[in-house]
C-alpha positions in Angstrom: 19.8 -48.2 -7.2 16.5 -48.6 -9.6 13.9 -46.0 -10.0 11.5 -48.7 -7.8 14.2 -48.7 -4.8 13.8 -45.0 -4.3 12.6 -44.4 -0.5 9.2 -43.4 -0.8 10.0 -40.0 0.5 11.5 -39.2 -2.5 9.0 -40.9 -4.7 6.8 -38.9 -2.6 8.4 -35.8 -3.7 8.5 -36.4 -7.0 5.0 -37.2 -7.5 5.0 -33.6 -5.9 6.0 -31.9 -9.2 4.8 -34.2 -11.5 1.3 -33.4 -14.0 -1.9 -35.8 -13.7 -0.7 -37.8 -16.6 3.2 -38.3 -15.3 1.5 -39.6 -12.1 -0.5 -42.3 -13.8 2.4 -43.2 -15.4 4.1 -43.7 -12.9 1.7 -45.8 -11.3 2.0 -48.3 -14.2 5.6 -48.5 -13.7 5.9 -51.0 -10.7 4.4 -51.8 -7.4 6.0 -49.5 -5.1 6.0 -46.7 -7.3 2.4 -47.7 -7.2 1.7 -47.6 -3.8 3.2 -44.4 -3.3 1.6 -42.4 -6.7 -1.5 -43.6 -5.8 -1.7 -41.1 -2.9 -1.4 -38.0 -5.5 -4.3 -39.4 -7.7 -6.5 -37.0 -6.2 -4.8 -33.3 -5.3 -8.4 -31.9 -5.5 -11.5 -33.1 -4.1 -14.7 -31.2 -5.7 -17.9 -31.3 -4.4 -21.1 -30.6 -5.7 -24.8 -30.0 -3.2 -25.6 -33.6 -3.7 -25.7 -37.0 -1.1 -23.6 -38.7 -3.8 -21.0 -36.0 -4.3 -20.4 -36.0 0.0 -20.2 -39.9 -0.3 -17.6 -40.3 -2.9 -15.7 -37.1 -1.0 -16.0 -39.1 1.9 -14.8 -42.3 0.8 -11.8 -40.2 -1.0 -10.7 -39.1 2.4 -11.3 -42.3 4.2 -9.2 -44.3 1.7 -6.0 -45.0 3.7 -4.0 -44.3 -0.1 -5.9 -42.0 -1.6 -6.5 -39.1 1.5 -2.5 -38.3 1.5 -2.8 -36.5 -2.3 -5.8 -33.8 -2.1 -3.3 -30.4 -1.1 -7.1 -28.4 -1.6 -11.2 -29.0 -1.5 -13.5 -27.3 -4.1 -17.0 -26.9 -2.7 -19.7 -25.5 -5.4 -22.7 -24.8 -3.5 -24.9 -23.9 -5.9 -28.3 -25.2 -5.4 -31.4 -25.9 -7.5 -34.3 -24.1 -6.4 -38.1 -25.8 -5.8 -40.2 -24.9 -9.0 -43.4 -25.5 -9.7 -43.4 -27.9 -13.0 -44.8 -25.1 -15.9 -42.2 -22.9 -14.0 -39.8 -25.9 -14.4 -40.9 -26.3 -18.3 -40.6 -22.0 -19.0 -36.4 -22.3 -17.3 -35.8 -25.5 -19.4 -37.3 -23.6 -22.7 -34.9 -20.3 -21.5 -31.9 -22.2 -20.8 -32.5 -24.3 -23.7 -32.3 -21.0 -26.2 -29.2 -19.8 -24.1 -27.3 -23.3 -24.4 -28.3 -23.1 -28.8 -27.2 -19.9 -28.7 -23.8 -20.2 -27.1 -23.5 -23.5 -29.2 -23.9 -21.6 -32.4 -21.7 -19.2 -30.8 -18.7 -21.4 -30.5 -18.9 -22.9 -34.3 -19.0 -19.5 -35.2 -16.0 -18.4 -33.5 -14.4 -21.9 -34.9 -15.2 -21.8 -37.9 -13.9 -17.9 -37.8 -10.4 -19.0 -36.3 -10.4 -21.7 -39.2 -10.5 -19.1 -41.9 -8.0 -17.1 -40.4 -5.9 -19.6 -39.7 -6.1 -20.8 -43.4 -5.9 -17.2 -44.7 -8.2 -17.9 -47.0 -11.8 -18.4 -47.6 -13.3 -21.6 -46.9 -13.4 -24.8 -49.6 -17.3 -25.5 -50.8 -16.9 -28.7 -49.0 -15.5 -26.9 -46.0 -18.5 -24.4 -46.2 -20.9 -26.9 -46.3 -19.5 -28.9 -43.4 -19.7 -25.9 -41.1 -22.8 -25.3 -42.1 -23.9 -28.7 -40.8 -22.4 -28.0 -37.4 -24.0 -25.0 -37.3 -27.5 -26.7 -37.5 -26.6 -29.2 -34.6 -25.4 -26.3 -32.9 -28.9 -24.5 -33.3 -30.6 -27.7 -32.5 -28.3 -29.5 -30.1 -30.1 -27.7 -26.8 -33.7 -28.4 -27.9 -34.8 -31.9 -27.7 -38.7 -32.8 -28.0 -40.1 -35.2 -24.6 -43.0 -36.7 -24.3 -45.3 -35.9 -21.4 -44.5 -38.9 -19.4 -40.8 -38.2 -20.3 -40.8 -34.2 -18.9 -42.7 -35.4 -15.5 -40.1 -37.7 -15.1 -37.5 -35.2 -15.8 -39.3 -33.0 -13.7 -39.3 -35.5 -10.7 -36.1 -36.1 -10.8 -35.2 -32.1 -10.9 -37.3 -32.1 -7.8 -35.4 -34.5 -5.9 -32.2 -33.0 -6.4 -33.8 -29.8 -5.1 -35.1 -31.1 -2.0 -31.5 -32.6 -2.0 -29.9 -30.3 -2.0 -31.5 -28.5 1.4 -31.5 -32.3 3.1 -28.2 -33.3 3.2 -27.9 -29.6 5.3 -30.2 -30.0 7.9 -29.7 -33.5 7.8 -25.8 -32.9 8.9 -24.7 -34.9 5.9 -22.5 -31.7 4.5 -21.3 -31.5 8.4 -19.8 -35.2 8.2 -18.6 -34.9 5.0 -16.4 -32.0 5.6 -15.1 -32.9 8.7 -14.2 -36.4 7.5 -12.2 -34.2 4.5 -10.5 -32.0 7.4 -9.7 -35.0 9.5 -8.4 -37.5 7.0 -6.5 -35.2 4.4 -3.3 -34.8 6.0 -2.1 -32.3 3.0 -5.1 -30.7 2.8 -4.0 -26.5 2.9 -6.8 -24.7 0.5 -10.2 -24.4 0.9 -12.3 -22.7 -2.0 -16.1 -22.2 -1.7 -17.6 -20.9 -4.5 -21.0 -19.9 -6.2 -22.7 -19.3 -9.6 -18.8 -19.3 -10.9 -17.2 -17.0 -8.8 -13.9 -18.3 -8.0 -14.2 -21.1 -10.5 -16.6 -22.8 -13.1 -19.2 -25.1 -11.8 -19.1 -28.5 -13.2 -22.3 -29.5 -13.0 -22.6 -29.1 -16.8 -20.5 -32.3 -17.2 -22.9 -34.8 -14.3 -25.2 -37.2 -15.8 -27.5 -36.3 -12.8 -27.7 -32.5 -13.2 -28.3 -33.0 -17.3 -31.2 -35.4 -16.2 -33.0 -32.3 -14.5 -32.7 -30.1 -17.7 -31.5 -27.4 -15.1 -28.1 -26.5 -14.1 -28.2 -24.6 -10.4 -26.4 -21.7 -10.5 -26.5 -19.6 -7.6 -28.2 -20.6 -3.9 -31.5 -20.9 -3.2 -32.1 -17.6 -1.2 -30.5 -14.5 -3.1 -30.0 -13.1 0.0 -28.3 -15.5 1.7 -26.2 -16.9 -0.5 -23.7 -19.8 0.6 -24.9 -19.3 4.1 -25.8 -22.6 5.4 -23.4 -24.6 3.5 -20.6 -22.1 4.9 -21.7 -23.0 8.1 -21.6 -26.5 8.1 -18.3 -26.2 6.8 -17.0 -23.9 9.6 -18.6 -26.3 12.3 -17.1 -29.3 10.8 -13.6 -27.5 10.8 -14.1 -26.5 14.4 -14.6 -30.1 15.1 -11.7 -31.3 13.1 -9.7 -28.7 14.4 -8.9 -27.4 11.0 -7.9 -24.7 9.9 -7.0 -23.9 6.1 -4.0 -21.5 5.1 -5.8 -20.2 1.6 -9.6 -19.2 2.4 -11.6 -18.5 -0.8 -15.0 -17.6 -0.6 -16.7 -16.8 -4.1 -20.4 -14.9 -3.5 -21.4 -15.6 -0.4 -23.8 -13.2 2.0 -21.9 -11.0 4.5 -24.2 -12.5 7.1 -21.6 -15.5 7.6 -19.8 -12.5 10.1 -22.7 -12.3 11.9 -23.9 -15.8 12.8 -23.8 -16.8 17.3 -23.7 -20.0 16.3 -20.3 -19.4 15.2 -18.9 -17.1 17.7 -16.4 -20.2 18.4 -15.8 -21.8 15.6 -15.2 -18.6 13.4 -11.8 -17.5 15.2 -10.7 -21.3 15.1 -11.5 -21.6 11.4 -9.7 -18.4 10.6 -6.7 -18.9 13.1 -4.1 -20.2 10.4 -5.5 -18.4 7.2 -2.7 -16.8 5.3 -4.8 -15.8 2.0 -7.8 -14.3 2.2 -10.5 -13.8 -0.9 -13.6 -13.0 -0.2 -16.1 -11.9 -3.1 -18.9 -11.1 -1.0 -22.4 -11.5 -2.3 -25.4 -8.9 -1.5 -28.6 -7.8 -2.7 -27.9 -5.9 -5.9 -27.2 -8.6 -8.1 -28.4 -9.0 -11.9 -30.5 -12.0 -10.9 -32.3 -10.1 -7.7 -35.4 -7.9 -10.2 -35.1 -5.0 -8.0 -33.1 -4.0 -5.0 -34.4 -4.6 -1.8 -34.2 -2.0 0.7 -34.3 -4.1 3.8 -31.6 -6.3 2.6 -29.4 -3.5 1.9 -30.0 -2.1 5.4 -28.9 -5.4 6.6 -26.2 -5.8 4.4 -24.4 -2.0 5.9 -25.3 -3.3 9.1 -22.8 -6.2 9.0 -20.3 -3.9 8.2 -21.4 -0.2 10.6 -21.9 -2.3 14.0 -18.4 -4.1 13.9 -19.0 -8.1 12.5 -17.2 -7.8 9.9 -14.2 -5.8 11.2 -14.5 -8.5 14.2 -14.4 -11.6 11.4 -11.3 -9.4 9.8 -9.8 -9.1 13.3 -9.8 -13.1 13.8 -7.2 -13.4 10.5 -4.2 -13.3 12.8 -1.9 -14.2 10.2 -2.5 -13.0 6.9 0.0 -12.5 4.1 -2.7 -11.7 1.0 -6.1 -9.8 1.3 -9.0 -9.6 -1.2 -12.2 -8.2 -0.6 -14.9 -7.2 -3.1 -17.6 -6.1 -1.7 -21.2 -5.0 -4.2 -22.5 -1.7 -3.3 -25.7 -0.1 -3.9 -26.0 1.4 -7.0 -29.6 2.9 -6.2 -29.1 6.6 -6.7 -27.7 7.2 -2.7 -24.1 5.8 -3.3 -23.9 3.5 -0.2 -21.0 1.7 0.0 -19.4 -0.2 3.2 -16.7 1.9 4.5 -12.9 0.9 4.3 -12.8 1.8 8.1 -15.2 -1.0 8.6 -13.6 -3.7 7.0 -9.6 -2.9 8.5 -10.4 -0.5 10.9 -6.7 -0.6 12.6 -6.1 -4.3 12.2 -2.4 -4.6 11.9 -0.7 -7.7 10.0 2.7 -8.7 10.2 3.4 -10.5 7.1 1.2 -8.8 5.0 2.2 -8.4 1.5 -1.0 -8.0 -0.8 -4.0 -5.7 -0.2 -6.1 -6.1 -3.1 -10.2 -3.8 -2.0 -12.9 -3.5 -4.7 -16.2 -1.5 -4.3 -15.4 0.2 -1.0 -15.2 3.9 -0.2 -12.5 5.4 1.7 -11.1 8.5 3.5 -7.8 9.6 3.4 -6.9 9.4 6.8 -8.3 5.5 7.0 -6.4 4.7 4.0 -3.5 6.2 4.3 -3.0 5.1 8.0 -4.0 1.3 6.5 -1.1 1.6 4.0 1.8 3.3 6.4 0.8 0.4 9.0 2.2 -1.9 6.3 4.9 -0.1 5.0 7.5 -2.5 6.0 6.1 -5.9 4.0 3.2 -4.3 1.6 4.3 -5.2 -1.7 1.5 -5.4 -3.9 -1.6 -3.1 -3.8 -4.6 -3.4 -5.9 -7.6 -0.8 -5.6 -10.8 -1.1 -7.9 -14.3 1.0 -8.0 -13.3 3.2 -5.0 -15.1 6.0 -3.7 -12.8 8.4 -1.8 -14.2 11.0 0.8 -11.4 14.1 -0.3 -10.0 15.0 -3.4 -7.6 12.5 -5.0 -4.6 15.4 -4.4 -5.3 15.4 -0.6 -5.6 11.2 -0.4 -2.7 9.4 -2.5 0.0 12.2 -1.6 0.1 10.6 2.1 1.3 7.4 1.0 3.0 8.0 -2.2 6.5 7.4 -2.3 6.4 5.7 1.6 5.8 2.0 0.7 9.3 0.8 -0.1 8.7 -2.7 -0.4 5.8 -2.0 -3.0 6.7 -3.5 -6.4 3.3 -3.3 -8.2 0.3 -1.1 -7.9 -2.9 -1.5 -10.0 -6.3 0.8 -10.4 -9.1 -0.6 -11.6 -12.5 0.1 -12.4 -13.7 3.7 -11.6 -12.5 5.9 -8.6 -15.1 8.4 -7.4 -14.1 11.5 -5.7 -16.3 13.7 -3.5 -19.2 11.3 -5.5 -19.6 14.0 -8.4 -15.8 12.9 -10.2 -14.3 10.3 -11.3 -11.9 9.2 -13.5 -11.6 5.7 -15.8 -8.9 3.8 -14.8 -9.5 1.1 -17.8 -9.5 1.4 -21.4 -12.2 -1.8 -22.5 -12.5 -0.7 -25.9 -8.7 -1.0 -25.9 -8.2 -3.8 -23.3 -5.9 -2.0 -21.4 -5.6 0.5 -18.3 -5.5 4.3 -19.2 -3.0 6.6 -19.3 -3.9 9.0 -16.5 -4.4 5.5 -13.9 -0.5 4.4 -14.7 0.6 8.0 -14.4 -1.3 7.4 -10.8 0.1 3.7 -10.2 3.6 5.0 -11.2 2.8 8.1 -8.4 1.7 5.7 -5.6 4.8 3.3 -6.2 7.7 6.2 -6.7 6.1 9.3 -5.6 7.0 13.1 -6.5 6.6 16.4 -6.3 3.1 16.8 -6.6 0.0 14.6 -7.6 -0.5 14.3 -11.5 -3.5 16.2 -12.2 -6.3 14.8 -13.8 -6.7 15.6 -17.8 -8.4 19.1 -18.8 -9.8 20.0 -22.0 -9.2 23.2 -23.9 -10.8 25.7 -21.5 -8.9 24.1 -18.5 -11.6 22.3 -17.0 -11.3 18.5 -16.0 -11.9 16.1 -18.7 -12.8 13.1 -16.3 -13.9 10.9 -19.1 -10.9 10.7 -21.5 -11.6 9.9 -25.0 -10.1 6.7 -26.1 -8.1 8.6 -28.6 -6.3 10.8 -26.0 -5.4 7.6 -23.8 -3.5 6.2 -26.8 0.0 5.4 -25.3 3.3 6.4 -27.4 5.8 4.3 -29.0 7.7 3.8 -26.2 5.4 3.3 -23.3 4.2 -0.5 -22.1 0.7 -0.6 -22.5 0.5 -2.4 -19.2 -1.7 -1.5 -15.8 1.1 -2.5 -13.6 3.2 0.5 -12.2 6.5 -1.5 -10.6 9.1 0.1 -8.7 
């Protein structure tokens, strides 16, 4: 039998485990082979906030061919925001410095990994070249327009704007997904994602985005961010009835949990989801001036009067959980409460907990952990606050996970507010010493808790100079404490 008489099954599930590149091969190989690979041509569909992005989505998951390969859709919803046009002319000028700068940047950094690579200094002629680049680098980003040329521009950036809100209310985004959901028999993996949260935006690389001298990045309303593009979605998928097994949402607003609208839709769209990520967006971001105290009020209330412990309680069959969740870092220490996030949710199968950003009592944690004892095999904790002392919290679980394999500590960990210790070396790109002595605690337990570092006169020594974090000879330098 040929390659070409296979049964297009087995073509099918070769195609499966083959790269981009073997699949157009393959297609150039003969007819049936053909007919088959072109269903993997696409395994991801990416879409941007634009009418032309939805269409070409569309017509991807309408093609009879082409709808059996995407296994996942991408959905960036970043969005440009209506400027005024000397607004319009001051972000081109900043983002035109930022683009020169990162330009020169990168030659820099080439021309760096050049020399070392050569172990030696560079040739005159080599010099010289550089050089050169590093001029086009420095004036690559700063093109000179004529008047006529930046209205134009600025027309066009305007469009895309208005865009960008239309093809929401005009249910464009609706259709558009739920012709994805419908059509895209493979389709598992849903990924929403914002100003590069979950993965990076590719409206660098579109004619129409470069046109506008303005790359979105981020939504429209700080405060809302991913909102009504998430809600499209989660309408469409309740009309599709779809429901994705990976869920990941990259900065988008905790008001998603508390929407009517979707009081139907939401436990239908969460019914199948295995793994979980959710970077949440709120209103202490670097682009938001100042915090907002209204916003944060809203933003704790999501999480004190129950929505999003009833969003968490609609995940009936998760195996992986991340949630990172910004807290206020305005001098009173808010932070949404571990409690209201779990509460005492119970899943079956799952087998990674992975929480940044939250505080936590003992009692709440502990009893979270123990609940999972029997299929918990991965726990990651960054940036917590803890209500007790670190001696009264991790000795309740320590030692009773016995399917844990791997434990990580990032970030700082607060206790009682006043302490905390560093759990991450940046200066030497690794965790510290005192965090794996803790990982290694949590995964094998002991005795007793390792105390925390003290100096000479025996008091704590929360902040450990780099110097007395320097691992031995002998000991990994790694952040993972494995059973």
């Amino acid at each position: 039998m040929s390659f070409s008489e296979l049964p297009a099954e087995l073509i099918g599930l070769i195609c499966e485990n083959c790269s981009m590149k073997q699949i157009k091969a393959l297609r150039l190989t003969c007819q049936s082979l053909r007919n088959v690979a072109d269903g993997y041509l696409f395994p991801r569909i990416v879409t941007v906030m634009t009418r032309d992005s939805m269409d070409t989505a569309r017509l991807i998951a309408e093609n009879s061919r082409f709808c059996k390969g995407p296994t996942a859709l991408g959905f960036q919803g970043d969005r440009l925001r209506p400027l005024e046009f000397e607004s319009w002319k001051a972000k081109v000028a900043k983002e035109s410095r930022s683009e020169a700068q990162r330009a020169k940047e990168e030659h820099l950094e080439l021309s760096r990994r050049i020399s070392m690579g050569q172990a030696r200094s560079l040739e005159p002629h080599e010099e010289a070249r550089w050089q050169f680049l590093e001029s086009i680098a420095d004036a690559r980003f700063r093109p000179h327009y004529s008047d006529s040329e930046l209205r134009d521009r600025f027309n066009h950036y305007h469009n895309l704007a208005l865009e960008g809100t239309q093809i929401i209310t005009d249910g464009t985004v609706q259709r558009c997904m739920q012709t994805a959901f419908e059509k895209c028999p493979r389709l598992r993996a849903l990924d929403f994602t914002l100003a590069n949260e979950i993965f990076r935006q590719t409206h660098r690389g579109m004619e129409t985005f470069r046109r506008g001298l303005v790359i979105p990045f981020g939504d429209m309303d700080p405060y809302q961010e991913g909102l009504k593009a998430m809600i499209a979605i989660i309408l469409a998928a309740a009309d599709a009835q779809f429901s994705p097994q990976t869920l990941r949402m990259g900065r988008v607003t905790s008001h998603l949990v508390n929407r009517a609208d979707l009081s139907e839709a939401m436990p239908q769209f969460l019914a199948n989801v295995e793994n979980l990520e959710w970077f949440l967006s709120g209103p202490h971001f670097d682009n938001v001036p100042m915090i907002n105290s209204s916003e944060t009020r809203k933003f704790m209330t999501n999480f004190r009067e129950g929505h999003f412990l009833k969003f968490m309680e609609s995940t009936v069959n998760l195996r992986t959980l991340v949630i990172e969740v910004p807290w206020a870092q305005d001098g009173d220490g808010r932070r949404a409460d571990l409690s209201n996030v779990v509460g005492s949710v119970s899943w079956p199968h799952l087998r990674g907990f992975t929480i940044s950003g939250l505080s936590a009592g003992s009692t709440s944690l502990a009893n979270f952990l123990l609940r999972h004892a029997g299929t918990l095999e991965c726990l990651e904790m960054n940036d917590i606050q803890l209500h007790e002392e670190w001696s009264d919290c991790f000795p309740r679980f320590a030692g009773k996970l016995p399917r844990l394999k791997e434990v990580r500590l990032g970030g700082f960990f607060v206790e009682q507010v006043n302490n905390f210790f560093a759990t991450f070396d940046y200066a030497m790109g690794r965790s510290t010493k005192y965090s794996r002595k803790v990982a290694k605690y949590i995964t094998q337990g002991g005795k007793e808790f390792p105390p925390p570092p003290v100096d000479g006169e025996g008091e704590r020594m929360l902040d450990v100079p780099i110097d007395e974090e320097t691992t031995s000879d002998n000991e990994a330098p790694s952040d993972v404490a494995g059973a």
